[in-house]
N, C-alpha and C positions, 0 to 999 in steps of 0.2 A: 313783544308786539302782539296786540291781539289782531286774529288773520280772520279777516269779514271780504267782501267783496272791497269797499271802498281802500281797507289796506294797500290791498291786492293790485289796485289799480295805482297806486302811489308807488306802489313796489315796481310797477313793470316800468311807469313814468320814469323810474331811476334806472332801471336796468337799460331802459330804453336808448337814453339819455347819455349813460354810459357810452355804451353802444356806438352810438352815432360820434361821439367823441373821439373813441380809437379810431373807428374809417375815417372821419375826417382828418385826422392824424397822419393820415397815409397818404390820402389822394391828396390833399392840400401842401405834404410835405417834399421836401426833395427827394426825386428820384424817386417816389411813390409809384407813377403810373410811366417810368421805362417804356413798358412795354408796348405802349400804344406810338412809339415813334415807327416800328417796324408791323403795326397790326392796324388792319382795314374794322373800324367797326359796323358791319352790317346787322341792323337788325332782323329779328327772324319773327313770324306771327302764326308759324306752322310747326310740326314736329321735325321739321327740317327744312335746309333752305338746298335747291339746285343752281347750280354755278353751270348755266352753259356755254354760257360767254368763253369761260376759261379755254372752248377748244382752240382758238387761235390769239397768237397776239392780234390786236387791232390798227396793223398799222393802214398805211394810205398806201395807192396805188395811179400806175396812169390810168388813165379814163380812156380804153377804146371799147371802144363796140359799147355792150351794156355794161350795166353796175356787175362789177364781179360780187352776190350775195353770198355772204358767209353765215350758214344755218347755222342754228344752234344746235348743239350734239343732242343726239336723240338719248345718250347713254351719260347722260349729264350728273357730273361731278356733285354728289351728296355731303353736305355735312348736317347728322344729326344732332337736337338737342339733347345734351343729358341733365338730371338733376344734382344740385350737389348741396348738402346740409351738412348742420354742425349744432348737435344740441345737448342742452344739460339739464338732468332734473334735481329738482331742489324738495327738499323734505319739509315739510307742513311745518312738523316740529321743530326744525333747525330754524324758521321763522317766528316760531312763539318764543324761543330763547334769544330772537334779536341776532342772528348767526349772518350779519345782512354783509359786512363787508367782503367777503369771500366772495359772496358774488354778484359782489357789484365790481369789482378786478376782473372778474371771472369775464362779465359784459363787455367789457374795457377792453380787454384782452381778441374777446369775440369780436369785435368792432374791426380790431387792427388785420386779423387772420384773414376777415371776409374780402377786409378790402385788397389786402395781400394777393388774395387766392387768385384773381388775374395773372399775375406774375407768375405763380405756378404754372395754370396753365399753357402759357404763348413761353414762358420760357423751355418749358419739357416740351412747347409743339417743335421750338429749333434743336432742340437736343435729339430728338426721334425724328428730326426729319431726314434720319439717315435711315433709318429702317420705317419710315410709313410712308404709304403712297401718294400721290398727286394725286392732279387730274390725268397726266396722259398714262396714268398705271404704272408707272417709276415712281423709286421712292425721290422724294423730295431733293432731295441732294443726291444725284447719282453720275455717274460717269456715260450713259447712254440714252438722255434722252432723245426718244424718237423728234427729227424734223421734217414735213410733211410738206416740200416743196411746189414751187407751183408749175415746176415742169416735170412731176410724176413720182420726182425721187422721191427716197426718202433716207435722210443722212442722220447722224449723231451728237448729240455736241455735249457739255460737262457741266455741273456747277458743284464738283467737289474736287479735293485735291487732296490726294494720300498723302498719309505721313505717321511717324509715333509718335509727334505730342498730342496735348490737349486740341481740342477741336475752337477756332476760333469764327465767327461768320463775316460775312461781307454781304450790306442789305441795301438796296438801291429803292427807299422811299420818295422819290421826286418824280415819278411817274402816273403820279394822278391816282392810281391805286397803289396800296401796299403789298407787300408778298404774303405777310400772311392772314389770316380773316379770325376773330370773334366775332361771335355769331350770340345777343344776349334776347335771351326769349323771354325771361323774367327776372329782375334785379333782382340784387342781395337785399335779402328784409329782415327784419327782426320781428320775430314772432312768439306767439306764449298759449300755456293751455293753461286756466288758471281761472273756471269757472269751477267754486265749489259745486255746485252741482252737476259736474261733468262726471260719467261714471267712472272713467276710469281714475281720476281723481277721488273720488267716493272711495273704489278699491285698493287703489295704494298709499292715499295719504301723500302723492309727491304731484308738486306743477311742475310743467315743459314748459322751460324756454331756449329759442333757439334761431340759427338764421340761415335760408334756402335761398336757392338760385336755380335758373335751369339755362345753360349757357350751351354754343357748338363752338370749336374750333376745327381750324381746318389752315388748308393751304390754299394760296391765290399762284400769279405766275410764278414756276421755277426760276424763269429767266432772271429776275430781281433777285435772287441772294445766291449764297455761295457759300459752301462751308469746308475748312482747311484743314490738317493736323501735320501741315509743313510748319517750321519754326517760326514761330511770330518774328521778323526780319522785317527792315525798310524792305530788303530785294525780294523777299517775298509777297509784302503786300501789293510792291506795283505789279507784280508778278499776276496774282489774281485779279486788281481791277483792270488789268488789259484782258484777261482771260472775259471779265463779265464785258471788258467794252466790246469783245467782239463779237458778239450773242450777232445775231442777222437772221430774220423774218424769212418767210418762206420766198419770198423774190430776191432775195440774199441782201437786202439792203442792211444796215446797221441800225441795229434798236434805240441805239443812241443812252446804252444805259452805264452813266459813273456810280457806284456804290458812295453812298453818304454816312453809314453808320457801321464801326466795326462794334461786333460783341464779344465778349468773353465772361470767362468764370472769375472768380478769385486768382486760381491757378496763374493767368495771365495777365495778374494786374498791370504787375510792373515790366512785363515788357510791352504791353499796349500804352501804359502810358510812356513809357520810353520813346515809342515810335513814333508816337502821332500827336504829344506833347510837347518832347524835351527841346530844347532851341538848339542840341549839338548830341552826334554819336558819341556814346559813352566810349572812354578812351581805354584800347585794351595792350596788354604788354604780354608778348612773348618773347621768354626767356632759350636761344640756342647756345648753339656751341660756339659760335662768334657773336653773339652780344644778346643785346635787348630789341625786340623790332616795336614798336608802336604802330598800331592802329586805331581810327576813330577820332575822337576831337573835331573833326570839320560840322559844320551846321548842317542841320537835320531837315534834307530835302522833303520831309513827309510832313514834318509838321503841322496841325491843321485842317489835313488833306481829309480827314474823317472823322463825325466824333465818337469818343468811347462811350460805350455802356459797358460797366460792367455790373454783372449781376451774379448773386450772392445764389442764385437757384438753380447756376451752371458749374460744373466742376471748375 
């Protein structure tokens, strides 16, 4: 290949090209964008965006005297953007010897990652949201979040549930907002350095190509999800959507919130789909001293009741 500007530009066309191939490979494929069933996409046009809403739920009330106004927190919930790249340089020379297929995979490859990378982040945002904080200064899933009544109290309530297995969630998206927020300040782009006369190109003999973003995540209300590491069980998952139904507003009324989507890892495939799949409890036998007992076989009252994701970016 002789390497002139006009190459160059037929080079990045493929790379490009490539590129756009793998993501749409992703977002257009199943299960590609999971993670937007459980994520609010807000956009952001600042180096962050303030969530003051988040101080109270918004629910209704009766109407005596004036409008009871609910300000917006002066100490208001930040989620900053960050940047995030991925890039590779390619050697002047390895394109006059025609070394072209390596990285046009290589684009291919970039394409799939970028568009991937969403998933990394909203799924590690439910994974840490046992150790990172909200908006009300609790981490995300914690056993004491403050409630801020409206006759002075101020009481307790939960949206985790100890245990030793794997951590599985329970997310109540049918609430107009989601629980948790993407925040994209600048899309995934594919980009190149790849003007011979660019000095640093001059100095090393290699072109940049590569693809950036600068994206926040964050959390929206606690009240909407719930996260477990009791045994993935029917009796246990109604266990916790009665725990989210009984979330109640500062005037103690009922939020009115059913969980629609459970998640898990790999770890929990097959009992998540057991649960909320199968048409009947798998049938189990114990063996005592006076016989065999059977249990399970009867039809599988959860069926339905939520659907799975599971995701490959959760243990």
């Amino acid at each position: 290949m002789i390497v002139n500007q006009q190459s160059l530009r037929e080079f990045y066309v493929g790379l490009s090209t490539k590129y756009q191939a793998g993501y749409d490979s992703v977002v257009k494929g199943p299960n590609g964008e999971d993670w937007k069933a459980f994520t609010e996409v807000i956009p952001s046009s600042t180096a962050e965006n303030l969530y003051g809403w988040l101080g109270s739920f918004p629910s209704m009330r009766k109407w005596i005297g004036e409008r009871h106004i609910k300000h917006l927190r002066a100490d208001a919930y930040r989620v900053a953007n960050e940047p995030f790249e991925s890039t590779v340089e390619v050697d002047r020379d390895a394109l006059e010897d025609n070394q072209l297929g390596q990285y046009s995979a290589l684009s291919n490859m970039r394409g799939i990652m970028a568009a991937k990378h969403p998933s990394v982040l909203m799924f590690n945002a439910l994974r840490n949201g046992t150790t990172t904080n909200c908006y009300d200064g609790q981490f995300f899933f914690d056993v004491d979040h403050p409630k801020y009544n409206a006759d002075g109290t101020v009481t307790t309530w939960s949206n985790f549930i100890a245990g030793a297995g794997s951590t599985w969630y329970l997310l109540a998206n049918n609430m107009g907002i989601k629980p948790l927020i993407m925040q994209p300040r600048r899309d995934y782009a594919f980009r190149a350095l790849m003007n011979l006369d660019d000095p640093r190109v001059f100095l090393t003999n290699k072109f940049l190509f590569g693809v950036d973003a600068r994206v926040g995540v964050g959390y929206g209300f606690p009240q909407m999800a719930l996260a477990s590491r009791a045994a993935l069980t029917v009796d246990n998952l109604f266990a916790a959507i009665v725990q989210m139904a009984q979330q109640t507003d500062e005037n103690g009324d009922p939020l009115g919130l059913l969980p629609d989507t459970l998640v898990v890892g790999p770890s929990l495939m097959k009992e998540a789909k057991q649960v909320v799949n199968a048409d009947f409890v798998p049938l189990a036998a114990t063996v005592t001293t006076s016989g065999t007992n059977f249990t399970g076989g009867n039809s599988n009252i959860a069926k339905g009741l939520v659907n799975a994701i599971v995701s490959p970016y959760l243990p």
